[in-house]
C-alpha positions in Angstrom: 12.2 84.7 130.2 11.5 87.4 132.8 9.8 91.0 131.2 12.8 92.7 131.0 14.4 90.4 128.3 11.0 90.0 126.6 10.8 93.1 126.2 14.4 93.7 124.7 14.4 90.2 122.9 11.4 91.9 120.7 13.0 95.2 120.4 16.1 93.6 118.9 13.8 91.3 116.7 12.4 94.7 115.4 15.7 96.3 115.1 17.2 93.7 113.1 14.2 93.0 111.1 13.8 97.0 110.1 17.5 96.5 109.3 17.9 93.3 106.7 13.9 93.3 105.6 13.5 96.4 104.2 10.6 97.0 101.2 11.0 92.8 100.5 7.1 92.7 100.0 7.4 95.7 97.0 9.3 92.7 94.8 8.0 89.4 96.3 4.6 88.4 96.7 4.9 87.8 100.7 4.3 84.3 101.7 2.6 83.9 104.8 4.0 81.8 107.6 1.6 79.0 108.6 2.1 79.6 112.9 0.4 76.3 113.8 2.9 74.2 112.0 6.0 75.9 113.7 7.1 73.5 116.8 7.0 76.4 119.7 9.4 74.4 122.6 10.8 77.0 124.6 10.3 80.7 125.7 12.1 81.9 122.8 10.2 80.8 120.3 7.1 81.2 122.3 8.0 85.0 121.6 9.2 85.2 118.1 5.7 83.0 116.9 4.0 85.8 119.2 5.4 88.6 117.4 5.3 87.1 113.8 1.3 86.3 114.3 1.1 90.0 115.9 3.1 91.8 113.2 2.1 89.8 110.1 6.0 89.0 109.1 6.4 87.1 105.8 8.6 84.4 105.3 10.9 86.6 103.2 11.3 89.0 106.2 12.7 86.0 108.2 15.0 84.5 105.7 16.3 87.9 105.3 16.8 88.6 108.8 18.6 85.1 109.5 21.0 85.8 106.8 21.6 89.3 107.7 22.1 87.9 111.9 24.4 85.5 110.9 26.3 88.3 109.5 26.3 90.7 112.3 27.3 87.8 114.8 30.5 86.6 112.4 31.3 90.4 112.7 31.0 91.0 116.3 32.8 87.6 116.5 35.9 89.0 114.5 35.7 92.2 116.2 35.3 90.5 119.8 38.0 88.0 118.8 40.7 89.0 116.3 40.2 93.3 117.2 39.8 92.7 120.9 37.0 95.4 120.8 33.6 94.8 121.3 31.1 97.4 119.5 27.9 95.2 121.4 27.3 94.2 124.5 27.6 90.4 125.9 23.9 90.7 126.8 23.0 92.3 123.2 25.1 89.7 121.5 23.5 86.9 123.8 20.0 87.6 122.4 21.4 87.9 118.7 22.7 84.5 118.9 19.6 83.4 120.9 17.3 84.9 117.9 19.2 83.4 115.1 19.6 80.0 116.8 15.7 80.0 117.6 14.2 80.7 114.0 17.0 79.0 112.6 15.1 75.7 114.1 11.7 77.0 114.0 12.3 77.4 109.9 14.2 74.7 109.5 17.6 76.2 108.2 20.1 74.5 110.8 23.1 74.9 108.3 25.7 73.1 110.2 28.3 75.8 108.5 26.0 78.4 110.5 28.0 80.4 112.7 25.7 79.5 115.5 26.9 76.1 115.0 30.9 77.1 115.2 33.0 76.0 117.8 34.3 78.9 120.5 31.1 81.5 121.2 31.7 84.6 121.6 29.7 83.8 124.8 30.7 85.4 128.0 28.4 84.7 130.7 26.4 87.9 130.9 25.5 88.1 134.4 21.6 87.5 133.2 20.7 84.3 135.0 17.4 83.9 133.1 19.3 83.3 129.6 18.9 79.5 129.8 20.8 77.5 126.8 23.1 75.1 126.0 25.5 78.0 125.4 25.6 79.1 129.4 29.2 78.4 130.0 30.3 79.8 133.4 29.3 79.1 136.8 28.7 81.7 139.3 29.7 81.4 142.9 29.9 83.6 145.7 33.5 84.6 147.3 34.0 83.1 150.3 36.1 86.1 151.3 34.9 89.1 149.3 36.9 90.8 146.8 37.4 94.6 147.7 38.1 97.3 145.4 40.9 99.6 146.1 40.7 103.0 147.3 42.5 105.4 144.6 45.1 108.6 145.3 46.4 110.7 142.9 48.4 112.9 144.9 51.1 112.9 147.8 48.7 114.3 150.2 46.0 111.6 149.4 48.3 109.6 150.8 49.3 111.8 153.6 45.5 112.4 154.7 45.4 108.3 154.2 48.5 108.2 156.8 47.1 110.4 159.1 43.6 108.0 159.3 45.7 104.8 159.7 47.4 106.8 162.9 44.2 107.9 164.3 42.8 104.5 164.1 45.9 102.7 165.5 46.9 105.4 167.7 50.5 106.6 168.2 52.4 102.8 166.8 54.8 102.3 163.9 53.2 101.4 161.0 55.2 100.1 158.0 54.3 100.4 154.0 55.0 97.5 151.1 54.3 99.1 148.3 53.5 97.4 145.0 53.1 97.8 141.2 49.4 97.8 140.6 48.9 95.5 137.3 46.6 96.4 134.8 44.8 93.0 133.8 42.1 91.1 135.0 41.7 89.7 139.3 41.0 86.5 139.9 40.5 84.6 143.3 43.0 80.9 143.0 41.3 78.4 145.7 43.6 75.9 147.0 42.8 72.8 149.2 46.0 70.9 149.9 48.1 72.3 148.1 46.2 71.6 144.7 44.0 74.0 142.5 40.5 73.6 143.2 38.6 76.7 141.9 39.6 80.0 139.8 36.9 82.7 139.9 37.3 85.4 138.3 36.2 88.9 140.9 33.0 89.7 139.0 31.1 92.5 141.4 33.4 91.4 144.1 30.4 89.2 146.3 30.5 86.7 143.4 32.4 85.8 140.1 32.2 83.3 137.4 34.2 80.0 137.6 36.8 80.0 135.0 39.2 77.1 136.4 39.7 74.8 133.2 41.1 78.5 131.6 43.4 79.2 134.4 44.7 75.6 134.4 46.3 76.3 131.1 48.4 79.3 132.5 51.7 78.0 132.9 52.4 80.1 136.3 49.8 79.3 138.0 50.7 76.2 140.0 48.6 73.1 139.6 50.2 71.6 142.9 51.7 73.6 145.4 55.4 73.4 147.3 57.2 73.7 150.5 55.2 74.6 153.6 51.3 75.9 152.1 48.2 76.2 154.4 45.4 73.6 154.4 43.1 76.0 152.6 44.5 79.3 151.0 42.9 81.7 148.4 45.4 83.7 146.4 44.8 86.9 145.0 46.3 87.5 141.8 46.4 89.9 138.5 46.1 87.8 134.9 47.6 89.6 132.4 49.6 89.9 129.2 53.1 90.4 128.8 54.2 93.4 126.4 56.3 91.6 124.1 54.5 88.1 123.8 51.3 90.7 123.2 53.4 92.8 120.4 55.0 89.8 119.2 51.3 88.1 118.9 49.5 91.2 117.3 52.6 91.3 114.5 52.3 87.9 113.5 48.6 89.0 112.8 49.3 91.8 110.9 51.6 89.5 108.4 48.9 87.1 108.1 46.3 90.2 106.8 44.5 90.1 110.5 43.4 93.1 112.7 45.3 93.2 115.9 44.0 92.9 119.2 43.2 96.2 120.8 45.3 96.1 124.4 46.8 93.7 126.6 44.4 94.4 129.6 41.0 94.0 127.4 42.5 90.6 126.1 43.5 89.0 128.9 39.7 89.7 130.2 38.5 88.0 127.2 40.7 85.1 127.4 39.4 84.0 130.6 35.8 84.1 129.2 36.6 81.9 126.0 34.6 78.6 125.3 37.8 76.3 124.6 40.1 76.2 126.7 42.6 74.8 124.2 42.8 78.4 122.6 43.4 80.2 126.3 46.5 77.6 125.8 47.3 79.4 123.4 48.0 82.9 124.5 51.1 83.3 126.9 49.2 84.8 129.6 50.7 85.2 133.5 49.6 85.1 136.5 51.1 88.1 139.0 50.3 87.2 142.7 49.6 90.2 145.4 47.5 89.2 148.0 45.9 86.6 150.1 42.2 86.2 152.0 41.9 84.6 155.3 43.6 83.8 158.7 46.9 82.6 157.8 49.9 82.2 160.1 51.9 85.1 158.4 52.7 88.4 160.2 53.0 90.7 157.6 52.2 91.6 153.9 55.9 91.3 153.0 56.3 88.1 154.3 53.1 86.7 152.0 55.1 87.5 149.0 57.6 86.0 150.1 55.8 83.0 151.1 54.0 83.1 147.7 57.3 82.9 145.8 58.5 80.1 148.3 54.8 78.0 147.4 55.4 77.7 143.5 53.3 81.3 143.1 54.7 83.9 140.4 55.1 86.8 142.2 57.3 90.3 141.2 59.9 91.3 143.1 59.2 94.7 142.6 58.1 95.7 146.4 59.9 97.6 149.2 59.0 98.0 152.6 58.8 101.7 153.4 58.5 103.3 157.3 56.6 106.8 155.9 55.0 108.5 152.9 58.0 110.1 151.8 59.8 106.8 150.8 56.4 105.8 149.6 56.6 108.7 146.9 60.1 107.7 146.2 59.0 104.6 145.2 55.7 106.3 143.7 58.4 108.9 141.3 60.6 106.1 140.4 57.7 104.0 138.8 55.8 106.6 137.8 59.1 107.3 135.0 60.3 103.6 134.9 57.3 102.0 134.3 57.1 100.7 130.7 60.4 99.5 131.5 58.2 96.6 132.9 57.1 93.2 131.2 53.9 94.3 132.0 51.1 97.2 131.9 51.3 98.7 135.0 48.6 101.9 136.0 49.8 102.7 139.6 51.5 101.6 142.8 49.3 100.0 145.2 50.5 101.2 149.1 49.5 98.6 152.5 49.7 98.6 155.8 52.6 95.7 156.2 51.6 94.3 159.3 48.8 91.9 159.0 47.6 92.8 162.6 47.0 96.0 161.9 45.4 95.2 158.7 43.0 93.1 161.1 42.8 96.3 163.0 41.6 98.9 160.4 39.4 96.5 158.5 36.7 97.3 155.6 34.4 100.1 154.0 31.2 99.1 152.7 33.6 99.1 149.4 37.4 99.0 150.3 40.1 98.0 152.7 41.2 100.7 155.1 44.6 99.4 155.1 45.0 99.6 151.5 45.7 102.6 148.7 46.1 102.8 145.1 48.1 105.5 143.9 47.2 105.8 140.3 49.9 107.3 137.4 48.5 109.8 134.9 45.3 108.9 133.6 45.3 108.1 129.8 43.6 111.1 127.8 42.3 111.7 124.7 41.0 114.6 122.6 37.5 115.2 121.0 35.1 117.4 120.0 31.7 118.1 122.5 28.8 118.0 120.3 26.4 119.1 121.9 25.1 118.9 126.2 22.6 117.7 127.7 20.3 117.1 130.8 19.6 113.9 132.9 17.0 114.0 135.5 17.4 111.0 138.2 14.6 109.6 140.5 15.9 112.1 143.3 15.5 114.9 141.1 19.1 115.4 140.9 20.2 117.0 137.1 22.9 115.9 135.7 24.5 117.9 132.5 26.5 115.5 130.4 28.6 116.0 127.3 27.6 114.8 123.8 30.9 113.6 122.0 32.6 112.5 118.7 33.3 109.1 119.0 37.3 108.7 120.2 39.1 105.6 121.5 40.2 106.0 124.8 41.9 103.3 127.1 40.5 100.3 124.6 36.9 101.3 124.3 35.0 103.9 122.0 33.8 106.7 124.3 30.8 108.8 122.6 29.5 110.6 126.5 31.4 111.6 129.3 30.1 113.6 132.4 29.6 117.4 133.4 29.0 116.6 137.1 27.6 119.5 137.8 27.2 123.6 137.0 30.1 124.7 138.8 32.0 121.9 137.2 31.3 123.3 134.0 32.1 127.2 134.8 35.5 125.6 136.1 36.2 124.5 132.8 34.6 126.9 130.8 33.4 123.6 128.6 31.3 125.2 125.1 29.7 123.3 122.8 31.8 122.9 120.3 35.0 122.7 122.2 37.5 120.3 121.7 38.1 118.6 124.9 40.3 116.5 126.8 38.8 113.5 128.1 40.0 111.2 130.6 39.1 107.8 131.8 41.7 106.4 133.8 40.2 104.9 136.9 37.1 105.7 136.8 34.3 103.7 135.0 32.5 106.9 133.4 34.3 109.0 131.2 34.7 112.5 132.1 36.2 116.0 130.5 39.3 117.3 132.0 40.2 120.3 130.2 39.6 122.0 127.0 41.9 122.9 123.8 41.5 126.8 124.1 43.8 127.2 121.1 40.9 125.4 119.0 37.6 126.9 119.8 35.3 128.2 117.3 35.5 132.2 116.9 31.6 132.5 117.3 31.7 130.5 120.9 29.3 131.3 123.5 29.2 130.0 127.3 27.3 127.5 128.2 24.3 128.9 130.0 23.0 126.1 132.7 19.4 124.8 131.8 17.0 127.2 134.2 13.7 124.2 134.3 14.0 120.9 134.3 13.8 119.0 131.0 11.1 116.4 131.4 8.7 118.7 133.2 9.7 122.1 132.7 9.4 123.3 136.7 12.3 125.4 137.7 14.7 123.9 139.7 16.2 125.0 142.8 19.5 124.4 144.3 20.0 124.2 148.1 22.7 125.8 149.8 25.5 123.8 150.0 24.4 121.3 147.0 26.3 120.8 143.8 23.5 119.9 141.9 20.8 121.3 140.8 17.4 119.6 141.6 14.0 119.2 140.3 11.6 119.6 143.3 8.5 118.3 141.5 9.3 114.8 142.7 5.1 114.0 142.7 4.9 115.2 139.0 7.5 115.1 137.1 7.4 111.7 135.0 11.4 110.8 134.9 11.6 110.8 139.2 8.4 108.7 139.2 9.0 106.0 136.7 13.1 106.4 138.1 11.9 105.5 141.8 9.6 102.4 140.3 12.8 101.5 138.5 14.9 101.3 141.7 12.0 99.9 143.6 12.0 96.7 141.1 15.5 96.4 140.6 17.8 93.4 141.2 19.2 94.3 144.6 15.7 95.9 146.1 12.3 93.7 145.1 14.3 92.4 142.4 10.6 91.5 140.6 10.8 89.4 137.3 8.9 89.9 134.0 8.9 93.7 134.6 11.6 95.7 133.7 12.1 99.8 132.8 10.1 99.8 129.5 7.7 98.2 131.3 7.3 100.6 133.9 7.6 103.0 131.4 5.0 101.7 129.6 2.4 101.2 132.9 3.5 104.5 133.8 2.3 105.9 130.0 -1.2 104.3 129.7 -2.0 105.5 133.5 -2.1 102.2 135.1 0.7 103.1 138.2 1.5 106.4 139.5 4.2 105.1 142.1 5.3 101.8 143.4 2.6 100.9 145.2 0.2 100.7 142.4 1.9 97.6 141.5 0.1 95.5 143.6 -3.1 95.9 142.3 -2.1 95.3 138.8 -4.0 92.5 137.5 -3.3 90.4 133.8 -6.8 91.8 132.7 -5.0 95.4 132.7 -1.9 94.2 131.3 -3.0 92.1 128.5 -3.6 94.7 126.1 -0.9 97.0 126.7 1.4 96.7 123.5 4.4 93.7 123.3 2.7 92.3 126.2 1.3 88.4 125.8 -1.1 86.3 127.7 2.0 84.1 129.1 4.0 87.7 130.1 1.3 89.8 131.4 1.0 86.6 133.8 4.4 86.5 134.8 4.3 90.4 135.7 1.6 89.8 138.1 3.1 86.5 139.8 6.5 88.4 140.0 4.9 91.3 142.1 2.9 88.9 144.1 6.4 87.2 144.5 8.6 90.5 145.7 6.4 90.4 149.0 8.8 87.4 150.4 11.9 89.7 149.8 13.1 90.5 153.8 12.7 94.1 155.1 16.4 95.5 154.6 15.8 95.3 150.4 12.2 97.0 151.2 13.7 100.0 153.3 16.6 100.3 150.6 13.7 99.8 147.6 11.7 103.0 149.4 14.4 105.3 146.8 15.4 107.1 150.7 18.1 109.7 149.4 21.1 108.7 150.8 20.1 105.0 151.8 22.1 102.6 150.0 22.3 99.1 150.3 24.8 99.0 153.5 22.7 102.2 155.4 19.4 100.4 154.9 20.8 97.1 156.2 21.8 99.0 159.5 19.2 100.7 160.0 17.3 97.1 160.0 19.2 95.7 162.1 19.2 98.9 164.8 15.4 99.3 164.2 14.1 96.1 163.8 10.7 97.1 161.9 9.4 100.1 159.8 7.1 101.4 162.4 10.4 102.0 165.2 12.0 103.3 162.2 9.7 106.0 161.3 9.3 107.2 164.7 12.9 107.6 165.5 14.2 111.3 166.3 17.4 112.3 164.6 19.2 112.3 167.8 18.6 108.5 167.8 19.3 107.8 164.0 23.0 109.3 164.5 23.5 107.0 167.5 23.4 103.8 164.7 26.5 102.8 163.4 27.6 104.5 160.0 24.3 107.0 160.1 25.2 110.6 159.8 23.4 113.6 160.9 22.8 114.1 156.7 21.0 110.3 156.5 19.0 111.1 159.4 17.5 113.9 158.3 16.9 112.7 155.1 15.0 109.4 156.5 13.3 111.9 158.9 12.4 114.0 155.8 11.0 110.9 153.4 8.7 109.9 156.5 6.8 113.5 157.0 5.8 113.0 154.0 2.3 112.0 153.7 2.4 111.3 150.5 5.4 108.7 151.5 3.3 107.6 154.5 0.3 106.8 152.6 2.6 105.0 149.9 4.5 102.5 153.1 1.2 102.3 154.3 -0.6 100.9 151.1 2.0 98.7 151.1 2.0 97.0 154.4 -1.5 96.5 153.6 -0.3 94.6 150.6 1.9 92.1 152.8 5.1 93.5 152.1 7.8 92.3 154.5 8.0 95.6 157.0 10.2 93.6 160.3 12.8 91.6 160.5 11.9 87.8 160.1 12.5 85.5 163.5 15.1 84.3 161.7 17.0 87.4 161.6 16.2 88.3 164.8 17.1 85.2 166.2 20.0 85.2 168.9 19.5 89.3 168.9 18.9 91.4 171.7 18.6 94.8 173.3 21.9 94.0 175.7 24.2 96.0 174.7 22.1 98.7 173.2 23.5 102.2 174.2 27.0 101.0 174.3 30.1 101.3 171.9 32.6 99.1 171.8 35.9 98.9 170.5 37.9 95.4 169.6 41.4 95.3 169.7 44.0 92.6 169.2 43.8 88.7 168.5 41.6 86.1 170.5 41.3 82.6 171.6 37.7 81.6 171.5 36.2 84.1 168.4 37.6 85.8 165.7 37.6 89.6 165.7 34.6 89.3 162.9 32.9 86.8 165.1 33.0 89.0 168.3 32.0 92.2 166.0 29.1 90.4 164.9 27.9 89.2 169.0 28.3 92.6 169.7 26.1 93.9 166.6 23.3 91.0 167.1 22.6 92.1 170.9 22.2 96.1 169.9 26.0 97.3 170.7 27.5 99.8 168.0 31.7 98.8 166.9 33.8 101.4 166.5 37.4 101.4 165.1 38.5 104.1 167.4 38.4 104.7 170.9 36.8 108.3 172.4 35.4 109.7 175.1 32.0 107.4 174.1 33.9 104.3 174.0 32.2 102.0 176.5 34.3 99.0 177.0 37.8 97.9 175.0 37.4 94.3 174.5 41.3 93.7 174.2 43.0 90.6 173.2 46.6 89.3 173.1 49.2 91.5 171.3 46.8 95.1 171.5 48.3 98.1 170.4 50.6 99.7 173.1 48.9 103.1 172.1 45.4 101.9 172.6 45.5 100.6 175.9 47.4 104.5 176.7 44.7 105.8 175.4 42.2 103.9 176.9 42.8 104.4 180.4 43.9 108.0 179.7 40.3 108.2 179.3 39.1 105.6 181.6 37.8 103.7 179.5 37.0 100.1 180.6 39.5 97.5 179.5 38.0 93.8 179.4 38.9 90.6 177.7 37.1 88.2 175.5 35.7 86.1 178.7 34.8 89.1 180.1 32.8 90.2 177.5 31.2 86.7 177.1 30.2 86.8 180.6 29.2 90.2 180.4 27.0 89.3 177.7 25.6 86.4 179.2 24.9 88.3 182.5 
């Protein structure tokens, strides 16, 4: 059990206990608990003894608090299962379960009528890999070919801007739309090997997802074996979701038999996929609506996949037209947007792609989303509430944040009780009061936020909201920079919320990613004085941490062995742990890669930092910035000393060179010996920079067969070399 759930595990214990056990030792005479004759066999236990021996809990406490759990969990089963809501999250009701199962053993109550016992956990995996029982369910794997998210439009020139990209990067060719209803359910990747179902994974954070194939079996349209002419290998994209009227139909035969209905189709075809047995998935008439496809297949355009997909056994609507601009587009776009719940299905937008796969090839990937691809979303769903009451996040950049306090509403399946402000101006747009009743809208986007307000309802004694003048964790003024949106702490060296926020990020999953420590942990070190930034967590020792409150022998170990661990974890995840405004994930892996080691990083100018693929002049001087710092300097420098990993390992820079360093290419067209991500990636590992474009700083067109007409025009319009994929390898090898 890393620190993080410790930490949680006992603040739940607490939580629940405060709850069930209150004033039992006024009535009873409180029996103590004899700890030496409890049998401790797992980490678990090893924390509830802990805390019982610390705290002095009786045994009428615990008897209290197991019948009082296995309450709570039979509710948040019903609501989970028969509402379709959930008011706790998986990871909250993991730990529940894991507390109620643990003392349920320890004590000796296993009542096989227990609803820790019962068939069909609310259990979804929780993404929390350290949560080791016999209840973990779902495997996790890792997408062969990554699941994207779309890029989302909400107007006709979204789309028209979107057109005007693809041109730009294709040059002056024909480029053809299929356009698509966007269904509202849950994604999921359908391996097939032979023309039989080998894997269903559902799209998790889109690098990997859980393995749900014995659920997806039962789904009647989702072909166990294959027809007619299928690849080898082929991994279907498709939507699982609930039809309307089986949905309706299902929720009224509830209501007749005295049972809450299930909140929306969407939220319980999710849930489905995540249930324990798969004989109850069976049991719901779920679909499975197929749009897309991953891979090199021999298929030249999207239309002809769905096609295709129909022909192999697939379910696939035949709601799609091929349109030649954005005007038929919108024509589609209108006609749906009115006709919609017309549709078998919940539908929240018309998803828009390039038809040709070529060209798909040809525009390629974000860091986040396909450049060939658009989602055109309907009307969000709104609702109306009442703003209690805003307040003021500070973030480890020192970025404020105002965010509205809000009466509980229901909005799109899920209780919504904060949404937020973005920034000052966004408020004065709005005019948003305390006070106000508001329209909120979630729609797309994963945070709630306020749209509008209900004039005709707003208090008589109203006053504007007047933006907070000092920051609210330190009280310095804050300052905002000419062109900025937010406003900004600038006492980033004082002001406790940036500190313990850029330790936070520092130990996170995806930078050092260090177990037993999580953010009350930090917050905790950060409170009794023993770290003042990141660095100072490498001369923690389990002397220092022993004492510190909720911390045992056992953990304060595992906090020091998983900081001496984080100093394997490769230079990229160091760079983006540094908290460098602007340097995400994907920035700090190319600047890696175009820098090598920490050292030529810090000494780079600006004018070379823009020359790196995907670097802006805004990143640049922001890394330039974080290095004069000597506060920043000292900090890197205290932690090289430390053996942090500050260069690329010879195994990452094996097979890379300085070759084509300076140079920009441009790869266009289909090829014999590589694949276009394969020659990308050659030109990458020996220093050259891929562009989707060709310029006046285009250096060589590496063109293979069928390249745009357009391209080559331009190309030698500005003389820029044309070569082909054996030129380039001999180029390279030269």
């Amino acid at each position: 059990m890393n620190e993080t759930m410790r930490d949680y595990f006992i603040y739940l214990f607490d939580k629940e206990l405060n709850k069930y056990a209150v004033e039992i030792e006024m009535f009873v005479e409180p029996e103590e608990i004899n700890i030496d004759s409890l049998n401790v066999n797992n980490w678990y236990k090893e924390v509830i003894v802990d805390h019982i021996n610390r705290r002095k809990i009786s045994k009428q406490k615990i008897k209290i608090l197991m019948r009082g759990l296995r309450n709570s969990i039979k509710e948040h089963k019903f609501n989970y299962y028969q509402r379709g809501i959930s008011l706790i999250s998986d990871y909250d009701y993991d730990l529940l379960e894991k507390l109620l199962i643990n003392l349920e053993e320890l004590f000796g109550e296993i009542i096989p009528t227990s609803i820790t016992r019962s068939v069909g956990s609310r259990h979804k995996s929780s993404g929390f890999k350290n949560i080791q029982s016999s209840y973990e369910l779902f495997e996790t794997i890792t997408h062969e070919h990554r699941m994207y998210s779309l890029e989302n439009s909400y107007s006709k020139e979204d789309l028209e801007d979107w057109e005007k990209r693809i041109q730009r990067n294709l040059g002056d060719v024909p480029v053809e739309f299929t356009c698509e209803l966007k269904y509202d359910g849950a994604s999921i990747s359908l391996i097939y090997v032979n023309g039989k179902l080998l894997n269903a994974v559902t799209r998790g954070d889109g690098i990997q997802g859980d393995v749900v194939t014995p659920n997806i079996k039962t789904i009647k349209s989702v072909p166990a074996q294959l027809k007619g002419d299928y690849p080898i290998q082929l991994d279907i994209r498709g939507e699982i979701i609930f039809p309307l009227e089986e949905f309706a139909k299902m929720n009224q035969e509830r209501i007749e038999a005295g049972e809450d209905p299930y909140m929306n189709p969407r939220n319980t075809a999710s849930g489905s996929l995540k249930l324990k047995d798969s004989s109850e998935v069976a049991k719901r008439p779920l679909e499975c609506l197929v749009y897309g496809m991953a891979g090199n297949l021999e298929i030249k355009t999207q239309f002809e996949f769905l096609e295709k997909a129909r022909s192999w056994g697939f379910k696939v609507p035949t709601v799609a037209k091929l349109c030649k601009s954005t005007e038929e587009v919108m024509q589609f776009v209108d006609y749906w947007d009115s006709h919609r719940h017309s549709m078998p299905f919940e539908t929240d937008g018309v998803v828009v792609k390039v038809n040709s796969i070529q060209q798909q090839e040809e525009l390629g990937y974000t860091a986040k989303s396909p450049r060939w691809a658009m989602a055109y979303k309907f009307q969000a769903e709104q609702a109306t509430t009442i703003l209690d009451k805003i307040t003021y996040q500070v973030g480890r950049t020192g970025a404020i944040t105002p965010v509205a306090n809000l009466e509980p509403v229901l909005l799109a399946g899920t209780t919504v009780k904060r949404a937020s402000l973005h920034n000052a101006d966004q408020i004065a747009k709005l005019d948003v009061r305390e006070g106000d009743t508001v329209f909120v809208e979630k729609g797309g986007e994963i945070i709630p936020k306020i749209v509008g307000v209900d004039f005709t309802k707003r208090p008589a004694d109203s006053k504007p909201t007047e933006y907070i003048t000092h920051c609210p964790e330190c009280g310095t003024e804050l300052i905002r920079k000419e062109g900025e949106a937010q406003h900004f702490c600038p006492n980033d060296t004082g002001c406790p919320t940036q500190i313990t926020g850029r330790i936070q990020h520092f130990i996170s999953r995806k930078a050092m990613d260090i177990e037993g420590m999580g953010s009350e942990t930090v917050e905790l070190l950060f409170k009794e004085g023993l770290i003042a930034n990141y660095a100072d967590l490498y001369t923690l020792t389990k002397e220092q941490v022993v004492p510190l409150e909720r911390m045992a022998e056992k953990s304060a170990e595992n906090l020091v062995n998983g900081v001496a661990a984080s100093k394997a974890i490769p230079f990229e995840r160091v760079l983006f742990a540094l908290g460098i405004r602007y340097v995400g994930e994907t920035v700090a892996k190319k600047l890696a890669k175009a820098y090598k080691n920490i050292d030529a990083l810090m000494a780079a100018s600006k004018e070379e930092l823009v020359t790196v693929d995907e670097i802006g002049d805004r990143i640049a001087e922001s890394v330039i910035s974080f290095f004069s710092e000597p506060t920043n300097l000292e900090i890197v420098n205290r932690l090289k000393s430390y053996g942090l990993q500050f260069s690329l390992s010879e195994a990452q820079l094996e097979n890379q060179t300085d070759k084509l360093k300076g140079q920009t290419f441009v790869v266009s067209g289909v090829f014999e010996t590589l694949s276009r991500d394969e020659l990308k990636k050659l030109i990458e590992d020996n220093g050259g920079k891929v562009a989707s474009s060709i310029s006046s700083k285009t250096s060589f067109v590496v063109a293979g067969d069928n390249m745009g007409p357009s391209k080559k025009t331009k190309a030698e319009s500005l003389g820029v070399p044309i070569i082909s994929e054996q030129e380039f390898l001999q180029k390279l090898e030269a």
